[in-house]
C-alpha positions as CSV (number, residue, x, y, z in Angstrom):
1,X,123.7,-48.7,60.8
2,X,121.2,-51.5,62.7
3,X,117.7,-52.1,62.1
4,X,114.4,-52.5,64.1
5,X,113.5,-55.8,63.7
6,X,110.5,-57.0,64.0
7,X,109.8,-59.7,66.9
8,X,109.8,-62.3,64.2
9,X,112.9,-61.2,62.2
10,X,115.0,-61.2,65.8
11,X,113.4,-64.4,66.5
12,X,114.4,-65.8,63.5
13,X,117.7,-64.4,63.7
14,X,118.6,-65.4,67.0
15,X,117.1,-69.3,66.2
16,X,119.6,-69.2,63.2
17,X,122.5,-68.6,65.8
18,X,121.6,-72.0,67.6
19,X,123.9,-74.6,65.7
20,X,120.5,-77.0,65.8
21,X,122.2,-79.6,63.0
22,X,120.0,-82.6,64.0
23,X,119.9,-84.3,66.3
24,X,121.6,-81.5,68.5
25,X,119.0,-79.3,70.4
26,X,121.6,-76.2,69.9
27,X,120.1,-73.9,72.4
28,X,116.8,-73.1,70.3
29,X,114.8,-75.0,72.0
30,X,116.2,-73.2,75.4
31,X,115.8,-70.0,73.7
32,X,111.6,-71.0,72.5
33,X,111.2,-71.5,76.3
34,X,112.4,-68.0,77.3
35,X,110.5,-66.6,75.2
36,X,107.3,-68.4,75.7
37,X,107.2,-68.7,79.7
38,X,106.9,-65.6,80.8
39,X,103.5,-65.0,78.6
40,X,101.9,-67.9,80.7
41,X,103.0,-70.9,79.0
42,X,103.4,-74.3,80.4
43,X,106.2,-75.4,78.8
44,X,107.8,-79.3,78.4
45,X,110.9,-80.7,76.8
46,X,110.6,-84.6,76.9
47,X,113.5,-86.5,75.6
48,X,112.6,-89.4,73.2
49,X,114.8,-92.4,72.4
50,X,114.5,-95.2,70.0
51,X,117.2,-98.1,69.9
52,X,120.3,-97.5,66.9
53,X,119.2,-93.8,66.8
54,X,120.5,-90.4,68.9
55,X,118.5,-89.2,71.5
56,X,116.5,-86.1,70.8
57,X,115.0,-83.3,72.5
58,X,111.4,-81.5,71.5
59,X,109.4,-78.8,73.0
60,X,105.5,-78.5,73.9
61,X,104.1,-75.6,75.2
62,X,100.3,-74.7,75.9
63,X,98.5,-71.7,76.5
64,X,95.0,-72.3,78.1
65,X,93.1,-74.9,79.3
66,X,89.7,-74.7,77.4
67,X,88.9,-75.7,73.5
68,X,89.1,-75.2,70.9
69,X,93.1,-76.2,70.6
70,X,94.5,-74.4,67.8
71,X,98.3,-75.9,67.1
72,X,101.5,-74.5,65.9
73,X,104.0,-77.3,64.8
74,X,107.6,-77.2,63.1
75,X,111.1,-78.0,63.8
76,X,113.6,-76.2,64.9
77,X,116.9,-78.8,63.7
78,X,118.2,-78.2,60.5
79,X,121.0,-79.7,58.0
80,X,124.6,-79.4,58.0
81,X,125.8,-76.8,56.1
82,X,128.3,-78.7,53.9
83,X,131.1,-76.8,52.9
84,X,131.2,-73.7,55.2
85,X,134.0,-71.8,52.8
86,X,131.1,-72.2,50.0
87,X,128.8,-69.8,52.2
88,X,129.2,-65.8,51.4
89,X,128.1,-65.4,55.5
90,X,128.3,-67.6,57.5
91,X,125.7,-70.5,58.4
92,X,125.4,-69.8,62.1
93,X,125.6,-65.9,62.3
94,X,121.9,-64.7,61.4
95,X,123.5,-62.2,59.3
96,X,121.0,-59.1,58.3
97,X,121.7,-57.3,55.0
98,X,119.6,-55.3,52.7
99,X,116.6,-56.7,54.4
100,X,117.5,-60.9,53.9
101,X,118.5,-63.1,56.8
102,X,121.2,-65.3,55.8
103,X,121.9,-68.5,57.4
104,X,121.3,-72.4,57.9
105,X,117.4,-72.7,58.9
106,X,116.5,-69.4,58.2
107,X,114.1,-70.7,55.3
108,X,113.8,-74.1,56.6
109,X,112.0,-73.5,58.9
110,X,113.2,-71.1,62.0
111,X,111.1,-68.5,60.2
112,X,108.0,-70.4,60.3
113,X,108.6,-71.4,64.2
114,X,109.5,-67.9,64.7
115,X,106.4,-66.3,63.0
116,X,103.7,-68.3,64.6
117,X,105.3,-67.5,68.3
118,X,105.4,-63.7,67.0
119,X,102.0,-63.6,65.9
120,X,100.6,-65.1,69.1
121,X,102.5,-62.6,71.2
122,X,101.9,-59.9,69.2
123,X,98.0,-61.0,69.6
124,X,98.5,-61.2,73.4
125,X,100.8,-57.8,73.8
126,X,98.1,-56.1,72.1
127,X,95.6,-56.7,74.8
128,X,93.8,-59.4,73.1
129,X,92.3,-62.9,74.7
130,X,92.3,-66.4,73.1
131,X,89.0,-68.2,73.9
132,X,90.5,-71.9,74.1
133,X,94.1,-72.7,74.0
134,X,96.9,-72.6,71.3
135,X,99.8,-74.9,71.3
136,X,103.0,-74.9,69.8
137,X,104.7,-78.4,69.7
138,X,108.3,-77.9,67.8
139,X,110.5,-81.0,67.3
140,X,114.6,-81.7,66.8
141,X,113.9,-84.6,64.4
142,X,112.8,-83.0,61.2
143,X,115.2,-83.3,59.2
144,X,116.5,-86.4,60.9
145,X,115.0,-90.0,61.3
146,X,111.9,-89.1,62.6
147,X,111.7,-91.2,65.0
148,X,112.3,-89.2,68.2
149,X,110.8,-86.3,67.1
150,X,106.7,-85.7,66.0
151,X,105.3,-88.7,66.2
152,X,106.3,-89.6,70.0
153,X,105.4,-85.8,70.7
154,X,102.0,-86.4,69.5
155,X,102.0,-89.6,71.6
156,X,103.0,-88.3,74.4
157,X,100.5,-85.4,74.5
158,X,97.8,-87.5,73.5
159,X,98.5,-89.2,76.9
160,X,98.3,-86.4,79.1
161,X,94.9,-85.9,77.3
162,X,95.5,-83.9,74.9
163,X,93.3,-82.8,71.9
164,X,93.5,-80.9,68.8
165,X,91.1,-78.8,66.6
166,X,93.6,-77.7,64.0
167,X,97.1,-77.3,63.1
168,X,99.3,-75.0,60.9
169,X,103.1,-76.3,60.6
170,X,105.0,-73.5,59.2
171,X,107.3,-75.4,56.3
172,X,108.2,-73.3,53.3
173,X,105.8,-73.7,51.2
174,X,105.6,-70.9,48.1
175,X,107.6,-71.3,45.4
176,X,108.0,-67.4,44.2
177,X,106.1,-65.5,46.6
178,X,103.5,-64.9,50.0
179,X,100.5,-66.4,48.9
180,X,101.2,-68.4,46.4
181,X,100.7,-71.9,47.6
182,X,99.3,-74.3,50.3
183,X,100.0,-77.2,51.6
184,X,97.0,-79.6,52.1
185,X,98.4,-83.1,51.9
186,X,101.6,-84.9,51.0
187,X,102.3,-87.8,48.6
188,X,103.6,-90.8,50.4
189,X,107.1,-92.4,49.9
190,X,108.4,-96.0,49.4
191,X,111.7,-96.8,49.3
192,X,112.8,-100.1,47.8
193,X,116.0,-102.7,46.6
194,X,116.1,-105.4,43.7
195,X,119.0,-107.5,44.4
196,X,120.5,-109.6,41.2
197,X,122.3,-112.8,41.6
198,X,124.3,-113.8,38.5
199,X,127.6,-115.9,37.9
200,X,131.0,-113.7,38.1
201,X,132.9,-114.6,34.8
202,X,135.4,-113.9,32.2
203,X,134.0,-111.0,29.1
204,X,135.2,-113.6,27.0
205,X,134.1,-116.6,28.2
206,X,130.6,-115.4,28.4
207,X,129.1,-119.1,28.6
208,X,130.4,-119.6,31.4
209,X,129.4,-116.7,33.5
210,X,125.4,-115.3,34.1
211,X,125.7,-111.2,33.9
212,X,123.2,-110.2,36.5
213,X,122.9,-106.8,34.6
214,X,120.7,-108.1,31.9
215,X,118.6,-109.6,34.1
216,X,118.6,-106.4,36.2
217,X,117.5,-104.4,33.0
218,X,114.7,-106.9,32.8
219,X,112.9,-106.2,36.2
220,X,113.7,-102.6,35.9
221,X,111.9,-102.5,32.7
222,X,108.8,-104.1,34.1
223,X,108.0,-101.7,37.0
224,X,108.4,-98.4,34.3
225,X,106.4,-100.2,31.4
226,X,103.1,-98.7,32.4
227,X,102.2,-95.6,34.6
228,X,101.1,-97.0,38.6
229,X,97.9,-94.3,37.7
230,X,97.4,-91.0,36.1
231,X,96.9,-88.9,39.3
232,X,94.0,-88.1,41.9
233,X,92.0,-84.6,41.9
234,X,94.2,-83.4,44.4
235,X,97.9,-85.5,43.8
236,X,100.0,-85.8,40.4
237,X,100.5,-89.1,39.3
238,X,102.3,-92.0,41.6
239,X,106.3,-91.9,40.2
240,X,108.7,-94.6,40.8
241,X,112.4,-93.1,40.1
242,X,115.7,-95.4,40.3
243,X,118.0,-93.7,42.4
244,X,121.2,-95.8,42.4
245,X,122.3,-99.2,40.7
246,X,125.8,-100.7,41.9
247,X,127.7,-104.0,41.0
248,X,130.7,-103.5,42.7
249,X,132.8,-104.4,39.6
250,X,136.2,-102.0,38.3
251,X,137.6,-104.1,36.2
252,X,136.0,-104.4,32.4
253,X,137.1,-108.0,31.3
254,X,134.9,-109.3,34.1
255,X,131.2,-110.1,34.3
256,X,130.0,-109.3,37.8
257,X,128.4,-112.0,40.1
258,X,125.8,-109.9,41.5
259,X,124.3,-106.3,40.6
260,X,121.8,-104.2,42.6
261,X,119.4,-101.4,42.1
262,X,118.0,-98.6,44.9
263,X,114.5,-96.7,44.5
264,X,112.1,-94.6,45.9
265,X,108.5,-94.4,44.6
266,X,106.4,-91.3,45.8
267,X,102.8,-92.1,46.0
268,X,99.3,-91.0,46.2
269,X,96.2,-91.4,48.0
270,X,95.6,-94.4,45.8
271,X,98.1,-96.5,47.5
272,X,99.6,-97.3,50.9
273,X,102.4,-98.5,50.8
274,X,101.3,-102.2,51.7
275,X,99.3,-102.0,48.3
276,X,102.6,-100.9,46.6
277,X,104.6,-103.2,47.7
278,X,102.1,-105.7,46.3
279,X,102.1,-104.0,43.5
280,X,106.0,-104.3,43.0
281,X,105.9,-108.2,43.5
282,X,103.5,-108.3,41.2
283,X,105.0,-106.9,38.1
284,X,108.6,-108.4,39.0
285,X,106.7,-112.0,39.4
286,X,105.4,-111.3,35.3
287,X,108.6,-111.0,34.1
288,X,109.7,-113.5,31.6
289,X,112.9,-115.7,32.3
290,X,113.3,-113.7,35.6
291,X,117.0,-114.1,37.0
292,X,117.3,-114.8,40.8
293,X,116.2,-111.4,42.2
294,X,115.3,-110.6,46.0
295,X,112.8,-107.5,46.4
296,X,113.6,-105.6,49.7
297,X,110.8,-103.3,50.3
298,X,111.4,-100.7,53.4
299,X,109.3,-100.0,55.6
300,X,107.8,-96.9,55.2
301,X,106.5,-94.1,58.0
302,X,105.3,-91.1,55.1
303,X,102.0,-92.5,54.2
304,X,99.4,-90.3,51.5
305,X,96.9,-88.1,53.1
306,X,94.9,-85.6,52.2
307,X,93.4,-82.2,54.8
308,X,89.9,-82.4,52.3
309,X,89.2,-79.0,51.2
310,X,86.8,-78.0,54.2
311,X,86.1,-75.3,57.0
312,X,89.7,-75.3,58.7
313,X,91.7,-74.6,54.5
314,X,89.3,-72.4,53.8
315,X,90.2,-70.2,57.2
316,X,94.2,-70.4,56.8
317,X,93.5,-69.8,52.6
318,X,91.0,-67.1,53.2
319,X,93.8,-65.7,56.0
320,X,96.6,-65.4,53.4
321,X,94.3,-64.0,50.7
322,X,93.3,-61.2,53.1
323,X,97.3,-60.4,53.9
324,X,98.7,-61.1,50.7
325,X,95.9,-60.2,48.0
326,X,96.6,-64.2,46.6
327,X,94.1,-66.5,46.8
328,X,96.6,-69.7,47.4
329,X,97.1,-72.7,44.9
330,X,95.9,-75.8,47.2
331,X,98.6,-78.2,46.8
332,X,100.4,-81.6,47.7
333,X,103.3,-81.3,46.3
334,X,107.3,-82.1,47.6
335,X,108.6,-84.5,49.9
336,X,107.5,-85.7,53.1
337,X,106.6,-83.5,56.4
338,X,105.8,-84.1,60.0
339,X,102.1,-83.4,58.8
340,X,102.0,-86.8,57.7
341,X,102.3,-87.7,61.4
342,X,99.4,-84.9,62.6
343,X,96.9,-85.3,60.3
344,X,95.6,-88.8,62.2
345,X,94.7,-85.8,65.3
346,X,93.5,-83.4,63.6
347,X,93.1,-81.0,60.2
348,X,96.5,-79.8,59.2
349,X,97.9,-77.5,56.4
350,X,101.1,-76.2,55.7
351,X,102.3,-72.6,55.1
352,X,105.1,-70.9,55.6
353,X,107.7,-68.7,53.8
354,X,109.1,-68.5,50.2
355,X,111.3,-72.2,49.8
356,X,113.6,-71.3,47.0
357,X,116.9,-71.9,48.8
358,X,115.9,-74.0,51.7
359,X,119.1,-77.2,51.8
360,X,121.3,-75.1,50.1
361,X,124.4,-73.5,50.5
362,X,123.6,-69.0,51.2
363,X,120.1,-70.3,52.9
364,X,118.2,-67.3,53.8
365,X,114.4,-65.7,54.1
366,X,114.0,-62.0,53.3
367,X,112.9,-59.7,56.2
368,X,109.1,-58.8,55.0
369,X,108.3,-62.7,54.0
370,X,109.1,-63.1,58.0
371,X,106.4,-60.1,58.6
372,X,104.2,-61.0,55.8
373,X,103.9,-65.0,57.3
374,X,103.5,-63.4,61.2
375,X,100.5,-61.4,59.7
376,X,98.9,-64.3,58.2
377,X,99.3,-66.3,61.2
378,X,97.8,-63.8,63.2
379,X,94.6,-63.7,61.1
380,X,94.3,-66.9,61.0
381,X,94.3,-67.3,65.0
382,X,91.8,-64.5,64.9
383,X,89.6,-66.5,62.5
384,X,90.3,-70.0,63.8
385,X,88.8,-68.3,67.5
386,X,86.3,-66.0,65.6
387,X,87.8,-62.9,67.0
């Protein structure tokens, strides 16, 4: 027995069926156009390219001429699905049952792209004007390097003169339910290396060999002695986490000549990560009989920032309070986003659908979160043009 769907939910559903794994467009970029052209939109696909990474493919479309700009942003690539045997449906069907969407993307963040398009169409079927312009700029490198994707999009709009007044990028944001969380910044990340030089060896002929594991233990023990700060009013405190240490030794009886450690540090608006890195020198260059280390710091495109509690959160919080009854937690929580790369245009927030399986294996996004989000956007266009 089929369903009515929603414009959203089909949206959604028939993004899910575009294969978008990044960096490959998929057809849901194709499929955005379609959609959006014949309500009037000028529509763009540019192709960016950066040297030792793929090609990538992004959409901007614009309706209207005059300001204000309201912007939609998100992505429409997703992940690989990993094991496709693991999945109960399968990644690239859009399967509907008992009112979820199943699928790769569907939570991450078709849904989100799919909403805000629904809610301005919906808006427009119904007879109703937008006095300014809205904009939807959707990328193909999300989930990728993020090279090709956002932040040349933004560059290359800004050229054809361009300007924003706001933006709502439509990640998954609630943990448990519509309405319960808001994005309004993100913490920055650093990623780092210490690299150990020691003397390989026999285990029993210790004086003759230098284990660059103690000396390892040394520095690692310096940057976790004391906290980097105890948190912001609006970010948790800065966390440096080792993620992997290697020294390419099998064999027990020997004492390895080098060893190396791998980290990530994820920041807040207390640091960039220039002031980090210093930060990191610092504390290794304290540490007594230091072995002969090299710090690799990398650089780093997912600086802090902050969207200051202000006119433009209050409209999208006061938006989702009036759909959902919740009054949103204001957060900057999670990883990185391509807010990070919007917020030097204009004000930005994140909201978007319930994020509970979003990455894994059986993604999916249940029917009413799709209709729930579309309402929000909606009032939120209403109240960002004072409808």
């Amino acid at each position: 027995m089929s369903i009515e769907l929603s414009r959203a939910a089909a949206l959604t559903r028939d993004l899910v069926r575009c294969a978008s794994v990044t960096p490959e467009e998929g057809g849901a970029l194709a499929l955005l156009e379609a959609v959006l052209k014949p309500y009037g939109f000028d529509v763009h696909r540019p192709v960016f390219t950066e040297a030792g990474t793929p090609d990538v493919e992004n959409l901007y479309a614009r309706l209207g001429t005059e300001g204000p700009v309201l912007m939609f942003a998100g992505h429409t690539d997703v992940v690989p699905p990993g094991d496709v045997t693991a999945w109960s449906r399968p990644p690239f069907e859009g399967v509907i049952e008992d009112g979820v969407l199943w699928g790769r993307g569907a939570c991450d963040m078709k849904a989100g792209v799919a909403a805000a398009i629904a809610a301005v169409l919906d808006h427009l079927d119904a007879g109703e004007k937008i006095p300014g312009s809205v904009v939807f700029l959707i990328t193909g490198d999300e989930e990728g390097p993020a090279l090709n994707g956002t932040v040349k999009l933004l560059e290359w709009a800004k050229a054809r003169g361009e300007r924003f007044d706001g933006c709502i990028l439509g990640e998954p944001t609630n943990p448990n339910a519509m309405g319960d969380m808001m994005k309004i910044g993100r913490r920055g990340s650093l990623s780092f290396d210490i690299e150990v030089s020691g003397v390989q060896g026999h285990v029993a002929y210790q004086h003759l060999a230098k284990n660059p594991i103690d000396g390892l233990m040394r520095l690692m023990a310096a940057l976790k002695a004391t906290p980097l700060d105890n948190g912001t009013p609006h970010f948790l405190p800065t966390n440096l986490e080792f993620t992997t240490i290697e020294v390419g030794n099998k064999a027990r009886n020997v004492i390895p000549g080098a060893a190396r450690v791998e980290g990530n540090i994820r920041f807040n608006d207390l640091w960039t990560s220039i002031t980090l890195g210093e930060e990191l020198k610092r504390r290794l260059a304290g540490v007594n009989d230091a072995p002969d280390y090299r710090l690799v710091l990398h650089p780093s495109n997912a600086e802090a920032f902050l969207t200051a509690p202000g006119p433009f959160v209050d409209l999208v919080s006061d938006a989702v309070q009036a759909v959902t009854g919740r009054k949103p937690e204001l957060s900057t929580t999670g990883g990185t986003s391509d807010a990070r790369f919007i917020q030097n245009d204009c004000p930005v927030i994140e909201f978007g659908v319930v994020g509970q399986t979003m990455h894994k294996v059986d993604e999916r996004v249940t029917l009413s979160d799709i209709d729930t989000l579309t309402a929000i956007y909606r009032n939120a266009l209403e109240r960002f043009f004072k409808l």
